[in-house]
Structure formats: structure tokens, C-alpha cells
ZAMARGU-4260 file (C-alpha; in steps of 0.2 Angstrom, whole numbers, plus 5000, padded with zeros to 4 digits):
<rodrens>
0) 4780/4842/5683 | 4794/4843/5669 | 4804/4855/5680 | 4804/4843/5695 | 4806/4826/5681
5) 4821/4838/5675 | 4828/4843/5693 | 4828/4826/5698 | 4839/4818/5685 | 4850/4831/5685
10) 4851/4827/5701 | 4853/4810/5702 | 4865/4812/5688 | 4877/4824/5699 | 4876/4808/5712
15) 4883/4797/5699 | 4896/4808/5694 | 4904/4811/5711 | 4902/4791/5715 | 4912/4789/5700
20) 4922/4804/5704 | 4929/4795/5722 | 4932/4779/5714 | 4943/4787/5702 | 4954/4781/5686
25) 4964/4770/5697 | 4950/4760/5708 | 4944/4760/5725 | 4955/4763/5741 | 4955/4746/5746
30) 4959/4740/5727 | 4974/4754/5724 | 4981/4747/5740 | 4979/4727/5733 | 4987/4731/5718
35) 5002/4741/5726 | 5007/4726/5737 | 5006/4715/5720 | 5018/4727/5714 | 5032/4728/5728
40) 5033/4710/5721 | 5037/4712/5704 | 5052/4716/5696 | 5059/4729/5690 | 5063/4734/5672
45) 5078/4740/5668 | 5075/4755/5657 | 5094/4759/5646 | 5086/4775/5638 | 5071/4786/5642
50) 5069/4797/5627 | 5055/4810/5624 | 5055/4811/5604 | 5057/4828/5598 | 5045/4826/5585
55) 5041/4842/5574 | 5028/4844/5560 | 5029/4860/5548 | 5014/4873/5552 | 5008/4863/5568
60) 5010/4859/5586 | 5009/4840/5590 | 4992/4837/5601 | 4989/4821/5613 | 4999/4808/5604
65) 4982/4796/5605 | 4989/4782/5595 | 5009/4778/5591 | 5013/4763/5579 | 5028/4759/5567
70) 5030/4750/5551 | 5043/4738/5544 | 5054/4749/5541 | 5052/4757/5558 | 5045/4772/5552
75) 5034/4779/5565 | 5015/4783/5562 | 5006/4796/5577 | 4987/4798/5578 | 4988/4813/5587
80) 4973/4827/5593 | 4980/4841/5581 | 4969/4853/5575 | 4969/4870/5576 | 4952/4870/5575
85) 4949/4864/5591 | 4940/4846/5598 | 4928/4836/5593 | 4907/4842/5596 | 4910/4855/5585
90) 4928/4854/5577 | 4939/4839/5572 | 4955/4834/5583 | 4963/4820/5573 | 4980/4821/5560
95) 4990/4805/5556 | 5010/4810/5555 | 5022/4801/5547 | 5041/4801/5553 | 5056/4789/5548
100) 5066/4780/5558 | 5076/4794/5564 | 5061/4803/5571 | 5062/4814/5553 | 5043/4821/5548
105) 5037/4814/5532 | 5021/4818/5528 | 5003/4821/5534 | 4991/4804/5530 | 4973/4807/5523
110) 4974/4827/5526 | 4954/4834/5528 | 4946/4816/5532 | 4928/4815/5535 | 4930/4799/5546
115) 4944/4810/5556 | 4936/4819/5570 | 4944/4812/5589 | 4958/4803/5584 | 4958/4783/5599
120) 4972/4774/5591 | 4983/4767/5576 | 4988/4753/5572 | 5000/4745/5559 | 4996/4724/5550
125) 5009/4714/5545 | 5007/4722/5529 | 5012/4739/5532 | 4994/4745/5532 | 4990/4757/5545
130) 4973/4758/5552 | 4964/4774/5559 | 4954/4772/5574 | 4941/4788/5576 | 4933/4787/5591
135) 4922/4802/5587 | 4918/4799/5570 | 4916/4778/5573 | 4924/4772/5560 | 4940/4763/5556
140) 4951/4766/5542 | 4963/4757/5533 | 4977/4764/5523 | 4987/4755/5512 | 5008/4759/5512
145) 5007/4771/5500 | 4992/4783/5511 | 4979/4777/5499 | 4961/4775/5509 | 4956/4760/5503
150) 4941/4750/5517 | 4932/4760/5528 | 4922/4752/5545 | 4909/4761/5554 | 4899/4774/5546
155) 4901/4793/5553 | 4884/4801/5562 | 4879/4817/5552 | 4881/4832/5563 | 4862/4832/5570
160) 4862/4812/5572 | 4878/4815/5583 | 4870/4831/5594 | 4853/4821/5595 | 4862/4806/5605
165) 4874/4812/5614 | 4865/4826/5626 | 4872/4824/5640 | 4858/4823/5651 | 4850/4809/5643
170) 4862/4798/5638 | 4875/4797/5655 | 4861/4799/5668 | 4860/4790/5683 | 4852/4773/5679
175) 4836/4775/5690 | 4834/4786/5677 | 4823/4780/5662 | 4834/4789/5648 | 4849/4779/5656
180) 4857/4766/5643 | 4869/4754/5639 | 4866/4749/5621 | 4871/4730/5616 | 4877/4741/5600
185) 4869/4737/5580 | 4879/4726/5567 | 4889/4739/5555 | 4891/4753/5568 | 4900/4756/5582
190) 4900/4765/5598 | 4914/4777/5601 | 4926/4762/5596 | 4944/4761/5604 | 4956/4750/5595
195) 4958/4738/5582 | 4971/4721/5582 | 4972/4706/5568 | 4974/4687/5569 | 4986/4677/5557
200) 4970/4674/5546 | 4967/4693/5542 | 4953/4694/5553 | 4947/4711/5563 | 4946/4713/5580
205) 4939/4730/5589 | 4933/4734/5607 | 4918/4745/5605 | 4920/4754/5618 | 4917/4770/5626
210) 4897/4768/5621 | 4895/4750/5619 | 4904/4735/5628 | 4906/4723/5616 | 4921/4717/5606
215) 4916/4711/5586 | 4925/4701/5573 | 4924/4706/5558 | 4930/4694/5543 | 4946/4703/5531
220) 4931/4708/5517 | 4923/4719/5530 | 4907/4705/5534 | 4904/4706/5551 | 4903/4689/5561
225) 4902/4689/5579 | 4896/4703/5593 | 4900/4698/5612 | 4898/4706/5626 | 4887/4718/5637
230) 4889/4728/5651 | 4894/4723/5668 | 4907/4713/5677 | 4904/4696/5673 | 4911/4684/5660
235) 4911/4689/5644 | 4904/4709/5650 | 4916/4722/5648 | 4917/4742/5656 | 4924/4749/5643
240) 4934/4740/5634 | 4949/4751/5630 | 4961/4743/5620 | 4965/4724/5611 | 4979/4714/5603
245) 4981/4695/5597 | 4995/4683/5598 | 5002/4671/5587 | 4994/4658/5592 | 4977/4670/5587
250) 4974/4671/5604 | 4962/4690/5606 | 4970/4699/5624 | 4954/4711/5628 | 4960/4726/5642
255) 4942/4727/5650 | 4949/4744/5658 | 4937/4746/5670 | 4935/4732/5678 | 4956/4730/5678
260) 4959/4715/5669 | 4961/4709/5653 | 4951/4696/5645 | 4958/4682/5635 | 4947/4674/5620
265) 4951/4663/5605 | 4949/4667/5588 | 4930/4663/5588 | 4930/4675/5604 | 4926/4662/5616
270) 4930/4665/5634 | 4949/4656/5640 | 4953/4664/5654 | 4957/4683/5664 | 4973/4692/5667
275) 4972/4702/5685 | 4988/4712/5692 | 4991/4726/5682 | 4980/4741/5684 | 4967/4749/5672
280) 4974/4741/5656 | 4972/4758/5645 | 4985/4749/5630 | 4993/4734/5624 | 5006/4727/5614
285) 5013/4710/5609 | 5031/4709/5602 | 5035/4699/5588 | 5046/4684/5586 | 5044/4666/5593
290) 5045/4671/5611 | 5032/4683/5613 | 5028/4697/5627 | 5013/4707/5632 | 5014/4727/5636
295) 5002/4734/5647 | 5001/4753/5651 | 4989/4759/5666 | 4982/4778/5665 | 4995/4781/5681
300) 5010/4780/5670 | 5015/4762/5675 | 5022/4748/5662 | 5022/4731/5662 | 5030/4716/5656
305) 5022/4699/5654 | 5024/4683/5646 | 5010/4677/5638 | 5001/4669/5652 | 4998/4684/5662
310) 5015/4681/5674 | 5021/4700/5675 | 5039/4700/5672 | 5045/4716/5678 | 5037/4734/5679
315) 5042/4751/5677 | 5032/4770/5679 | 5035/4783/5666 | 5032/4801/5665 | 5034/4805/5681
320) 5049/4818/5676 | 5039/4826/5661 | 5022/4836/5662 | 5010/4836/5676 | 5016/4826/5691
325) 4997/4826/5699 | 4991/4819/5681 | 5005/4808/5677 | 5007/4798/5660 | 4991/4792/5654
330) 4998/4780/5644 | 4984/4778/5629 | 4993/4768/5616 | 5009/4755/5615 | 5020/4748/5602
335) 5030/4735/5604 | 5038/4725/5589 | 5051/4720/5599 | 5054/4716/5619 | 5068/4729/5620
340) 5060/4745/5613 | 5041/4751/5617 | 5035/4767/5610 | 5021/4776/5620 | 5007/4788/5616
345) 5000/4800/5630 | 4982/4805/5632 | 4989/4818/5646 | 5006/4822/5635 | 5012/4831/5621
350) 5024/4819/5613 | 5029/4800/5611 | 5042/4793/5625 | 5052/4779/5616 | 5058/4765/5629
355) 5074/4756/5627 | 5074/4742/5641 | 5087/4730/5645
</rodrens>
């Protein structure tokens, strides 16, 4: 009876996979084929420079640049998967890198960190403090300018917790399968967490994520004050919700990446309104200034441009002249500071690509 109970979910989970599998990164047929009519529409952005940083750090090989971000001073912070002891479930892959404006190496930021296990993202506040996003060890940590650890989100699993929960078998099986979930998620942990973005107000916004499918606000002391969200299509449920930014006007921009759109809350995170047109939102940005713009990167390597309402503005495809042309640009992480330079990190390249547009 267990070897049939066993064969059976292994082979209901092989179905699911495949299912998954045909749908791909990108969507259905029928929605790849909606989404490139959108596109003969919109404009085209006109790119002045295409520049592949040559970005070198003493005694190692950059990894998948995971998360790019810069300061105030336009120094450039990487939160790259480097580590030459190899990936997460049973090593580490996450090293923060420091380069000035020029692209220069500066330093390494909180070397031999025990929330540093599979670097997501990074992300600088208007106060120069850069935040770690670990989406293997789930927790968030800020940094002031200086490199100095000083509040900590999350809490990371112990070794056996993290080998417990995550067999495979168990946890991603087919949902006929009784082992099957999708946890709402606990207060004070998150679930293989993605990004992290701030209102005007010093609040804390953070897609969570890969295992749970949620978005939480968390007040600038580190209280946690609203949950939303669950699994699914609808309203107010996310599939995997990838990636988050906020306005001026402390608007929270959601990228709900697999259901292709980005949901649009207020500050309290109640529901505004949905952004469709522009692929898998895997990253965004918003520019600063009093005219602001929104940056969406797909997983295909395309870029968009949109005001604030969701209008896209012009569009361009990136990568397609460096790396694997079958895997194109998975574009994992976007800074934008201003609407004429846009800084990308790769989850299928070894490098940042800095964009000058026109």
C-alpha cells in the first residue's frame, strides 16, 4: 500500500510538472500570441548605449547578478550567486559587491553572513541603506551606508527545519495529492521572500513569494501590520509574486508574475486597480523625480516603459546578442533612479547590462 500511495504521487506529480512545463515562463500559446500583437503597438525605445559592465571582484568570478541597485552617489551594489562553494541545499550562493560609479570594485558587504544563503534582490532607501533579500535563508537585511548589519527580517530555518520542509515530493506534488499546500504563511517568517520596496513614511513592503502568495507591510520598527493575499487568480491572490516597488504618491506596484500583471494597492494595501500588457513582470523599478516612470523586465529579456498608469510607453528586448540565445535575458532585477539609465541584473547572465536610453 505505501509503494502504490508513493507511485501514485510521484506520478501525479510528474503530470503537473509537464502541465507546467508546456505552459512555460512566458504563458500559454494563445496568451504569447495576445501579448505579441500588444506589442507590434508599442513603441520603441531608443537605446543610446548598450553596455555589458566589466565588473571584476579580486579572488572570484561574478555569479547571476540576482539583484542590482545604486546609491546616492551612484555607486553600484550587486547581490550576485557567488560562491565557490556552490548553491543553496547544502552550500550558500549570495555575496553583496560594492563598485563606484565607474564600475570600480570596492568591497565585499557582510562577508560569511548567516542570513546569506540564495541571494533574490537588493535594494537601496532613500537613505543609502541597502537591503539584502535572501530568498534561501528568508530574511531581509538591512545595512546601513557604512556596511554595518543593523535590522534583520525573517528568521533563517536550521539546516534540519529546511531539509524537513522542502522534500520535494511532499511539498510541490500534484494538489489531488494530500501533502500538496499552499500556506497563507505565519506573521514574523517568510516563505522564500522576493523583494522588498518602501513608502514615503519608512514603511516595508515584501512579496512573499516563491512559497507563499502574500505581500506584508511591515511598520519601519520591524512590527508587522497587514498580511494579504492567497493563492490563485483572483483579486487580491497572487502566483508568485516576484517582485514590488512604490510610488510617490505611496502607491504599492505588485508584479503578480504568474498571472502577468501587476497589482496596484495603496499604502494600507488595499486593492486600486491591475496593470495587464507587459509579460511575466519578473522586476520593477520607478524613477525618481516629479514625473515618474515604471520599468518592467519579463524573463524573455523584454523592457518596458510606462507612466504611472500602466500606459506602456515604449518597449525594447535585451540580451539577445550576449549568452544563450534559446534562454535569453531573464531579467531578475531593475534599477532605475532616473528615466534615461536602467541598470539590469540577470538570473540567466553573468553580469549587469547598464541601459542608456534616449
Amino acid at each position: 500500500m505505501r509503494i502504490r500511495t508513493l507511485a501514485t504521487m510521484l506520478g501525479a506529480l510528474l503530470a503537473s510538472t509537464a502541465a507546467g512545463q508546456s505552459q512555460g515562463i512566458n504563458g500559454t500559446a494563445e496568451f504569447r500570441a495576445q501579448q505579441e500583437a500588444l506589442e507590434k503597438t508599442y513603441p520603441q525605445l531608443q537605446v543610446v548605449e548598450d553596455k555589458y559592465m566589466q565588473l571584476a571582484i579580486p579572488g572570484y568570478t561574478m555569479g547571476q547578478t540576482m539583484g542590482v541597485a545604486t546609491n546616492s552617489k551612484g555607486h553600484l551594489f550587486v547581490y550576485s550567486r557567488s560562491n565557490p562553494q556552490g548553491i543553496a541545499r547544502g552550500g550558500a550562493a549570495a555575496m553583496i559587491w560594492e563598485f563606484d560609479q565607474n564600475g570600480k570594485y570596492v568591497k565585499e558587504w557582510g562577508p560569511h553572513n548567516y542570513a546569506a544563503s540564495f541571494a533574490h534582490g537588493i535594494r537601496v532607501d532613500k537613505n543609502d541603506n541597502v537591503w539584502q533579500v535572501d530568498e534561501g535563508s528568508g530574511m531581509i537585511v538591512r545595512y546601513d551606508p557604512k556596511g554595518q548589519q543593523n535590522f534583520w527580517l525573517g528568521r533563517t530555518p536550521e539546516a534540519i527545519d529546511y531539509l524537513e520542509a522542502n522534500l520535494e515530493i511532499l511539498k510541490y506534488a500534484h494538489p489531488t495529492v494530500a501533502f500538496n499546500r499552499r500556506p497563507v504563511g505565519r506573521k514574523g517568517e517568510f516563505g522564500r521572500e522576493t523583494d522588498v520596496a518602501f513608502d514615503s513614511k519608512g514603511n516595508i513592503f515584501v512579496p512573499d513569494g516563491y512559497e507563499n502568495s502574500r505581500v506584508v507591510k511591515i511598520s519601519p520598527d520591524g512590527h508587522w501590520l497587514k498580511m494579504l493575499g492567497t493563492f490563485g487568480s483572483g483579486q487580491d491572490q497572487f502566483n508568485t509574486p516576484h517582485t514590488i516597488a512604490v510610488d510617490a504618491q505611496d502607491n504599492v506596484y505588485v508584479g503578480d508574475r504568474g498571472n502577468f500583471r501587476i497589482q496596484v494597492y495603496d499604502s494600507d494595501l488595499n486593492y486600486k486597480r491591475t496593470i495587464t500588457g507587459i509579460g511575466a513582470p519578473w522586476a520593477l523599478c520607478i524613477t525618481q523625480g516629479p514625473t515618474q516612470y515604471m520599468f518592467s523586465g519579463d524573463g524573455n529579456g523584454k523592457l518596458y516603459k510606462m507612466d504611472m498608469t500602466g500606459k506602456v510607453l515604449g518597449m525594447t528586448i535585451t540580451g539577445q546578442d550576449h549568452g544563450s540565445v534559446d534562454v535569453g535575458d531573464l531579467i531578475h532585477s531593475l534599477d532605475c533612479r532616473t528615466p534615461n539609465t536602467v541598470y539590469i541584473g540577470s538570473a540567466s547572465m553573468f553580469d549587469v547590462q547598464k541601459l542608456t536610453l534616449k
